[in-house]
N, C-alpha and C positions, 0 to 999 in steps of 0.2 A: 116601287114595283118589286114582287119577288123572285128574283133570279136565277132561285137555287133551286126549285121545284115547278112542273110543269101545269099550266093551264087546264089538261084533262089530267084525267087518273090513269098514271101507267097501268094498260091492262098485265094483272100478276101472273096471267098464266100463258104471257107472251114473252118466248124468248126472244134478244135481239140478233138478228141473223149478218151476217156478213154484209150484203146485200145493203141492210139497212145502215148501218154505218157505214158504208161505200156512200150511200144517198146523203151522209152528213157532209161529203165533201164537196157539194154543189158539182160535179161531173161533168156538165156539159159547158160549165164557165170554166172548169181547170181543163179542159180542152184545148177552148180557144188559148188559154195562159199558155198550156205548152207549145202551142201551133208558133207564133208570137215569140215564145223562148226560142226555140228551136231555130228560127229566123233570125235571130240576132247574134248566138251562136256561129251561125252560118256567114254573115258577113262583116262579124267584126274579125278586122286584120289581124294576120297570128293562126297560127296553129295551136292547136288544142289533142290532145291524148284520145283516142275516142272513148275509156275505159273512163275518164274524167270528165269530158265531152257529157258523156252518160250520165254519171251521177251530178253533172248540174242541173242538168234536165230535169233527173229526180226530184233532186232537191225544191227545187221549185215548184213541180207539180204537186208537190206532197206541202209544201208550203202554203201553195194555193187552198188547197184542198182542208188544211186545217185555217187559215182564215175562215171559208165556208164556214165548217163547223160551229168556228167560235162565233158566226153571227148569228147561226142561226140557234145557236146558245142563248145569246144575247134577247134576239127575235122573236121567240118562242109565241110570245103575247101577241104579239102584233100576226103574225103566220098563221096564228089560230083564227083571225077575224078576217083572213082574206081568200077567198075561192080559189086563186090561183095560188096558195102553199100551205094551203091546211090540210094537203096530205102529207106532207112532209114530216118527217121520222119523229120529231117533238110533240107537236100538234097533233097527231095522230096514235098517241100512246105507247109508241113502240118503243123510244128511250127517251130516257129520264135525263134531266136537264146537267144533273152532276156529272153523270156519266160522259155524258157530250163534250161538257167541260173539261173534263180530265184529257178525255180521248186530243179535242184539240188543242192545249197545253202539250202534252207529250210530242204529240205531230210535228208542231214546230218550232219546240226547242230542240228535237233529233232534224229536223230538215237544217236550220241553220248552225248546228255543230257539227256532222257530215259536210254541210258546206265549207265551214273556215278550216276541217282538216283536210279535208282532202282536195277540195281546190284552191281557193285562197280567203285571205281575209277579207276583200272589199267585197268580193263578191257574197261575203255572209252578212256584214255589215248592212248590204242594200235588202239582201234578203229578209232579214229581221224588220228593217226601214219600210218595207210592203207591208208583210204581217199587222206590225204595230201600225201604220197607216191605216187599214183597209177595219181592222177591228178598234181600234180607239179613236181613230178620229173621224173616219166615217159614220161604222155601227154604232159608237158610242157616245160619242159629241155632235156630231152633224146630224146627222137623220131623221131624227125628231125634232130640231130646234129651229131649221132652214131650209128655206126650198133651194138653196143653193148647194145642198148635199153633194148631189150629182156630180157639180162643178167641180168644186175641193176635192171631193173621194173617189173621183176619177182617176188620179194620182195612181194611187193601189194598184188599178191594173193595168196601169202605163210601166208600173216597176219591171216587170218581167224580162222584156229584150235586154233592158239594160243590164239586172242584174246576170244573163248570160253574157251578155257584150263582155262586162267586168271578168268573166269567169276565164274569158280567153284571154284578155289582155293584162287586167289586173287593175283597171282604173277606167275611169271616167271619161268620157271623150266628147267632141262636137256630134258626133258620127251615134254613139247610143242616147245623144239626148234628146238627138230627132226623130230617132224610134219612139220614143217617150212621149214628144210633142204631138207626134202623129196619133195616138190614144188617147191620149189627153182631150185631146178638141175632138173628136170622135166620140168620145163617151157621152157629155150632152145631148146632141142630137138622136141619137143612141137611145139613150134611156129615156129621154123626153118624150120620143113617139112612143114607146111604152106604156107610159106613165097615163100618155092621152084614151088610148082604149081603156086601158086598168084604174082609172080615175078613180070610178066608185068602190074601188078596193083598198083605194089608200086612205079616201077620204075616211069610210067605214072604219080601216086602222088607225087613223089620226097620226098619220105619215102626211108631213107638207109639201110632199110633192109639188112641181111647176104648177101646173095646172089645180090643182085643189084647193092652194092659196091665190094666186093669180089668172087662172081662168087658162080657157083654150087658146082663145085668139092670142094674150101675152106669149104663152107656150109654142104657138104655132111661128111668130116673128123671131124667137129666141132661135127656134131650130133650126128656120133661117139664115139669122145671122150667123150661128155657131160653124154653120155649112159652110157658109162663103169665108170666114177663118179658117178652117181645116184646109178647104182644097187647095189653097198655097203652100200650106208647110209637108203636105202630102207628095211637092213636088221636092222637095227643098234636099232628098237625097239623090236625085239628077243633077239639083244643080250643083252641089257640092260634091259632086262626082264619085261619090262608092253606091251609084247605080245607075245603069245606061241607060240610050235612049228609047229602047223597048221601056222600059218601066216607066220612064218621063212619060210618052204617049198613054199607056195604061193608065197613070195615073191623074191625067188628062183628061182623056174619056170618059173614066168611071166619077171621078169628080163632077163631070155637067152632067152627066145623069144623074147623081145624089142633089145637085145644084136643081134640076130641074123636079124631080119628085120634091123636095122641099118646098118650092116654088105650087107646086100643084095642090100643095097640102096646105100650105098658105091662103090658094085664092078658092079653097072649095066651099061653096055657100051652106054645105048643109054639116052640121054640128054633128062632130067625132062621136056623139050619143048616139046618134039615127043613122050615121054611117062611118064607121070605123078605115073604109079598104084603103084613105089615103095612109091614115098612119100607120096601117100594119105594113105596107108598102114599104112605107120608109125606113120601119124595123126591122123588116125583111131582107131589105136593101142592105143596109148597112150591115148588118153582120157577114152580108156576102160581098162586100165593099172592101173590107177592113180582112178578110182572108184572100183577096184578091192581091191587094196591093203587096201587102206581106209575100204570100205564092209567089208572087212576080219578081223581087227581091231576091230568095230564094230560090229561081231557076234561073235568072239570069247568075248569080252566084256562082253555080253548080256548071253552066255551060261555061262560065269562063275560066275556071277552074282544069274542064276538062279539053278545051283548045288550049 
């Protein structure tokens, strides 16, 4: 496959505008990454500078943001064959695949050296450990090889709270790994109902997605199971007490109803072809599941801070 040059013909008498390389950082996924940082920052123990505070944040977000890049570096081929990213800045002729490249190379090797000088070492350490995760063992080795992609390179955007958690503290803790775990088993279920409406896009790309090598039904038990895994370790910062019992009940709640849409999307008789609304549901669900929990984390933080 050739890497280095793009699928269409950059149009030449297209300049690339801001705009457009703004669109190479995946935007609405280095969102939720900062939403996520921001939250871990916030409750791991310790004080932090707010002027440092700040630039982990950055760091990250710009970290995230050149990950993107470089998949979609990476991607180009596969972007171009699917409906849902072939407008995307690659595929769509507006910049050229080296460019991209370079652009996320620079990103973040500046995001993780700003991080080890001005905050601390581990916290750049883990930063780098996302990066290289999310483009090399994801984009690069997983993704076309395994439908377990998902599973493993879920990892990537479990990094985030922790590498803030690190930024205030300086290390590793029980407390930012269940930040971590909480994303982790989220991402599956997560991307699997995607994956179930977007089928014919991956298949087209020759991305082995859950479903494209293993079928709906296999797909539909997986995000099942993966559900009834998450909603315990989702509790698991109540029970280990750096979060109270407003978030314990929160994350109770919103848990039987991810349990229960899972459940509904599981016994529905008619095939995700002919009717998609369980799995967008669940997709839907869950991205407002997974900033709920977080939310709640971060206000109860903030009110006890402020009593």
């Amino acid at each position: 496959m050739d890497i280095t040059s793009s699928d269409h013909e950059l149009n030449d008498y297209y300049l690339p505008s801001a705009g457009d390389y703004f669109s190479l950082l995946k935007p609405r996924v280095m969102s939720l990454v900062i939403f996520t940082a921001l939250i871990g920052l916030l409750v791991a123990p310790g004080t932090i500078h707010p002027v440092i505070g700040f630039t982990a944040i950055l760091c990250i977000a710009v970290a995230a943001g050149a990950a993107g890049c470089l998949n979609m570096w990476y991607e180009a081929d596969i972007d171009a064959k699917m409906k849902r990213t072939a407008g995307r800045p690659i595929p769509a002729g507006k910049i050229d695949r080296e460019s991209a490249l370079h652009f996320g190379v620079a990103l973040s090797v500046a995001s993780v050296l700003i991080m080890g000088l001005m905050v601390n070492v581990i916290s750049a350490l883990l930063l780098a450990t996302t990066i290289l995760f999310y483009v090399v063992v994801y984009t690069i080795w997983l993704k076309r090889r395994t439908p377990q992609n998902i599973v493993i390179g879920g990892a990537a955007g479990a990094f985030p709270p922790m590498v803030a958690w690190a930024a205030v503290t300086g290390d590793v803790s029980l407390g930012s790994i269940v930040l971590f775990l909480i994303i982790f088993m989220w991402t599956p279920p997560h991307f699997w109902a995607l994956s179930l409406f977007a089928c014919k896009d991956y298949a087209k790309a020759g991305v082995p997605m859950l479903p494209v090598v293993s079928g709906e039904s296999y797909t539909k038990k997986q995000i099942m199971l993966y559900t009834l895994l998450m909603v315990p370790v989702t509790i698991l910062p109540w029970y280990l007490g750096f979060a109270g019992l407003t978030y314990g009940i929160t994350a109770s709640i919103l848990g039987g109803m991810f349990i229960w849409l899972s459940y509904a999307l599981l016994s529905e008789k008619q095939s995700v072809e002919k009717n998609n609304t369980g799995a967008k549901r669940v997709f839907l669900f869950s991205i407002f599941y997974l900033f709920a929990l977080f939310a709640m984390l971060g206000i109860e933080n903030l009110v006890g801070r402020l009593l």
